[in-house]
N, C-alpha and C positions, 0 to 999 in steps of 0.2 A: 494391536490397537484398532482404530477406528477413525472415519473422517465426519463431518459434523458441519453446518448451522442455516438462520434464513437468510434467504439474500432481502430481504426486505428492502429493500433496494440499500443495502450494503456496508456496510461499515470498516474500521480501518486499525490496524495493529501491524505494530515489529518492535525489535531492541536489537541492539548491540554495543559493546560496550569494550570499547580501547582505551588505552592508556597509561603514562606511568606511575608507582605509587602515589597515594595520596591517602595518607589513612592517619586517624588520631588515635591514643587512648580510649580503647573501647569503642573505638568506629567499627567497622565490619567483621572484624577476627573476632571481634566479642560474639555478634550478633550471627556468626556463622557461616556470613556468604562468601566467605572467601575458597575460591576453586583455583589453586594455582593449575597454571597453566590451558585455563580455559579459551577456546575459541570460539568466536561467533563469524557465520558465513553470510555476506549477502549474496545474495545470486541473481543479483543486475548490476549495471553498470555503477561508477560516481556517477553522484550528482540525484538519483532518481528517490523516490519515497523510503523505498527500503532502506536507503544510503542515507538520508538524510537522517530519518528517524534512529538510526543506531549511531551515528558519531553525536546526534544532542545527548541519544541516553547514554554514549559512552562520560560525556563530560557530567553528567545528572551521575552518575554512578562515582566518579570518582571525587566530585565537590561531596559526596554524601557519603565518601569515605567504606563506600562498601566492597569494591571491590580493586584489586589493581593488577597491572602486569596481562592485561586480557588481551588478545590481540584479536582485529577484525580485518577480514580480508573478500574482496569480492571473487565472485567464482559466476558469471555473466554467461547466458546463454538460453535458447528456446523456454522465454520467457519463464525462465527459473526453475525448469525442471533438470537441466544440467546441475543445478548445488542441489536439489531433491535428490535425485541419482547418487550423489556422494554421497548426501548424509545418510541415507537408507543403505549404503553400502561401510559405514562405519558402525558396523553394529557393538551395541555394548559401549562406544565412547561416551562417556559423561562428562569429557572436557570438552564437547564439541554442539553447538545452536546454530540454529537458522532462522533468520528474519523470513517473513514470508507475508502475506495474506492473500487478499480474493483473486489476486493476477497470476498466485502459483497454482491455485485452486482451477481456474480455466483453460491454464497454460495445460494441468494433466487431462482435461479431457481433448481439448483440441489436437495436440501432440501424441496422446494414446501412449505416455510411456508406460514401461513395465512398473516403474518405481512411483505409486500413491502417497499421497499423504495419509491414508490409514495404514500405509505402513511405519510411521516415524512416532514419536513419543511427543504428545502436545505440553505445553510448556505453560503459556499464556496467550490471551488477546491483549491487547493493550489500549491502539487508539482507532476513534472513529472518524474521517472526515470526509468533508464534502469534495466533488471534483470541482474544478470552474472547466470555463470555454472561454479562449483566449486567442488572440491574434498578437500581430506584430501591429509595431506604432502605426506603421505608414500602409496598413490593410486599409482595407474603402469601406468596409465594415465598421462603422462605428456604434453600430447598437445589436441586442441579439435579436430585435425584428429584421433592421435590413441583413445582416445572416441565415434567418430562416426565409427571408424571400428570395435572395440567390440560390440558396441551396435546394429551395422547392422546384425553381426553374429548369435545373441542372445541378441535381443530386452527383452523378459520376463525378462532374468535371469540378470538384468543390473537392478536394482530397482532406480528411481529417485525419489525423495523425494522432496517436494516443501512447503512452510511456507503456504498456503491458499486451501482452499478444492474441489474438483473438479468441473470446472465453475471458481475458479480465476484465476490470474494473473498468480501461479506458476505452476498452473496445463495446463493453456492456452500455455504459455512459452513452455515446451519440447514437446509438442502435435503439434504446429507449425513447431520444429528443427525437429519432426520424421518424418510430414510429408512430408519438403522437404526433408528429407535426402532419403528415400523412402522409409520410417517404417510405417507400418498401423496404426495410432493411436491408436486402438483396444488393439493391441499386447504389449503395452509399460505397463510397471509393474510400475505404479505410486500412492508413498505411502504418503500420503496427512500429515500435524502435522498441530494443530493450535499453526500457526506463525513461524516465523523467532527463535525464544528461542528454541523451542522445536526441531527443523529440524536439529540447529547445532550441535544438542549431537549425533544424529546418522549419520550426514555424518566425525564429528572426530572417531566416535567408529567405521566408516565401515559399518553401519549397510544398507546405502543404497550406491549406484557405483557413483553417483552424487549428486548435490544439485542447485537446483534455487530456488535464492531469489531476495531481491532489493538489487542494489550497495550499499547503507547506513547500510546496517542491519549486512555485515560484512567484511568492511573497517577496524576495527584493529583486524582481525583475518589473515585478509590476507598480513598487514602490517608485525603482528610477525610472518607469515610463518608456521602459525600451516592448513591454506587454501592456495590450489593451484587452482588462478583461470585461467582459461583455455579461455573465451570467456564472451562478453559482447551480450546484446541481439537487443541492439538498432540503431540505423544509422550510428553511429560516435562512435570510441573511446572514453573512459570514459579520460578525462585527467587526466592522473599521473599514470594510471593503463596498466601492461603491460600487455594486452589482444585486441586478434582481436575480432573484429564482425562475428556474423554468416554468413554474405556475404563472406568480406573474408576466410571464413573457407571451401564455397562452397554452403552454405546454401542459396537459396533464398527465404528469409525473415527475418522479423524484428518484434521487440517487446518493446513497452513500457508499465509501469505500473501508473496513478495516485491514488492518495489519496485527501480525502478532510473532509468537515463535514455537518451534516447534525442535526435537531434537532427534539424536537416532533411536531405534529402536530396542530392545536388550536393553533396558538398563537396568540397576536394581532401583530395589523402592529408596534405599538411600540415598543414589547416585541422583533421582529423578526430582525427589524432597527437595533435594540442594540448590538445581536448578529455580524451581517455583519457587523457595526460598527466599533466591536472591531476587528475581523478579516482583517477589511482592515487596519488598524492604524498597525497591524502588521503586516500586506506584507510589509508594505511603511518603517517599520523599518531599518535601517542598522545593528540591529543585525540579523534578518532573510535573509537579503542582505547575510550577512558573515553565516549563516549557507546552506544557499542553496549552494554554494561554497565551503564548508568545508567537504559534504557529499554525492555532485555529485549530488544536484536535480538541473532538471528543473525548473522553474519559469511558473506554469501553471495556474492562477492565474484569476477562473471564481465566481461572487460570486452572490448571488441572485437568479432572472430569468434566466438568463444565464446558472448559475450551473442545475440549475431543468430542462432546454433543455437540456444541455448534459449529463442527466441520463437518461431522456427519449430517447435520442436516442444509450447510451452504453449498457442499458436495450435490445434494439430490436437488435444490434448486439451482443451478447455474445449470445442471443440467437439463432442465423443465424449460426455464427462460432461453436455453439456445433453440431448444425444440419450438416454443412457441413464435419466435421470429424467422426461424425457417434457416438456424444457421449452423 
């Protein structure tokens, strides 16, 4: 196979799908998706994007009666190229997916593992969303001007923290806001966690001056006010969230993140059908209709060939954009 898409500044996909039967007359065993005994891998911690977005679609998939008995398990490490490694090394299994997107994508070139995502069988994209920039309540920070004037002061001593490892989404995200803000990307003190779980303990404890992540991963933290989010990273306000764009902030540019999935390698054309199959019976759902709207994603929604062109071509620009910041 092959790796594939633009970072345009980036978009957002993954699935995974647990839980016990839940099927009617003519729900999924009609329609075909049913894979007993299938698995889906995330490969970051609870709690972080990948994780979140596969236990909503695990629950989207089983209210929509497609599929049951699936089991999803995390498999966390050098920002996702540890479950890369497995699933390229389960060659031929068709019971076996992987959540993934643009953070496992940078996590392979930074890391230089042996195991590519042109080596694994693409599946689908699914969702696109914005990152924000976030603090704790009781940061001094309260807008993203006074943010970018500390941090213009003393870049090092401002630690940003981001859920994916240098090369993704989180770490792409403030390396973009520093350079236009006119911060050398070099200088930025950026302290990498695997995943969204791990990143929120230390921007409540203080322990970094900011945080980027995706909009979904911490929607009710910032609901109860324990996060003050300061700025959204994508074109448009996020609706319902009271936060400018980095444009309006003064910033020019913009940022999105997707996610999607991706399987082993070997499979046959049937074993592969079945996968996309079930993925698409679950886009077309109205209960993923109501979560993509519940949690601010986009509907980015590439599956098959398609998805495997646009990794070959996010593959060749993440690598362009490291080059061009000098990282």
């Amino acid at each position: 196979m092959r790796l594939r898409t633009p970072l345009a500044l980036l978009g957002a996909a993954l699935l995974v799908l647990v839980g016990p039967p839940l099927l009617a007359p003519g729900s999924g065993s009609g329609t075909g998706t049913q894979i007993p005994g299938l698995r889906f891998m995330v490969p970051n911690t609870p709690g972080g994007g990948y994780d979140i977005t596969a236990r909503t679609a695990a629950r989207n998939a089983e209210d929509a009666g497609l599929t049951h008995d699936v089991e999803v398990f995390n498999l966390p490490g050098a920002g996702g190229t540890v479950g890369l490694t497995r699933l390229v090394g389960e060659h031929g299994n068709g019971r076996l997916a992987m959540s993934m997107g643009l953070g496992v994508v940078g996590a392979v070139h930074t890391n230089k593992t042996p195991a590519t995502l042109a080596d694994t069988t693409p599946i689908a994209r699914l969702t696109e969303e914005q990152d924000i920039v976030v603090v704790a309540k009781d940061s001094p920070y309260r807008t993203i001007e006074d943010l970018l004037t500390a941090w213009k002061k003393d870049p090092a001593g401002l630690p940003v923290g981001g859920g994916s490892s240098p090369g993704g989404p989180d770490h792409l995200a403030p390396m973009l806001m520093a350079q236009a803000a006119g911060i050398a990307p070099r200088s930025v003190n950026y302290v990498p966690f695997d995943g969204g779980g791990e990143l929120l303990a230390s921007i409540l404890g203080n322990k970094v001056a900011f945080g980027v992540s995706g909009v979904g991963e911490y929607l009710d933290q910032i609901e109860a006010g324990e996060l003050r989010l300061l700025a959204v990273t994508g074109p448009k306000r996020v609706p319902g969230l009271d936060a400018p764009t980095l444009r309006e902030a003064g910033l020019d540019t913009e940022f999105t993140n997707w996610r999607g999935i991706v399987a082993p390698p070997g499979l046959t054309r049937a074993e592969r059908d079945k996968l996309i199959g079930l993925v698409e019976e679950l886009h077309a759902s109205k209960e993923w209709r109501a979560s993509l709207k519940k949690n601010g994603w986009s509907d980015a929604f590439l599956s098959g060939d398609a998805f495997g062109d646009f990794l070959d071509e996010q593959n060749a620009r993440v690598d362009s954009v490291l080059k061009e910041l000098g990282l």
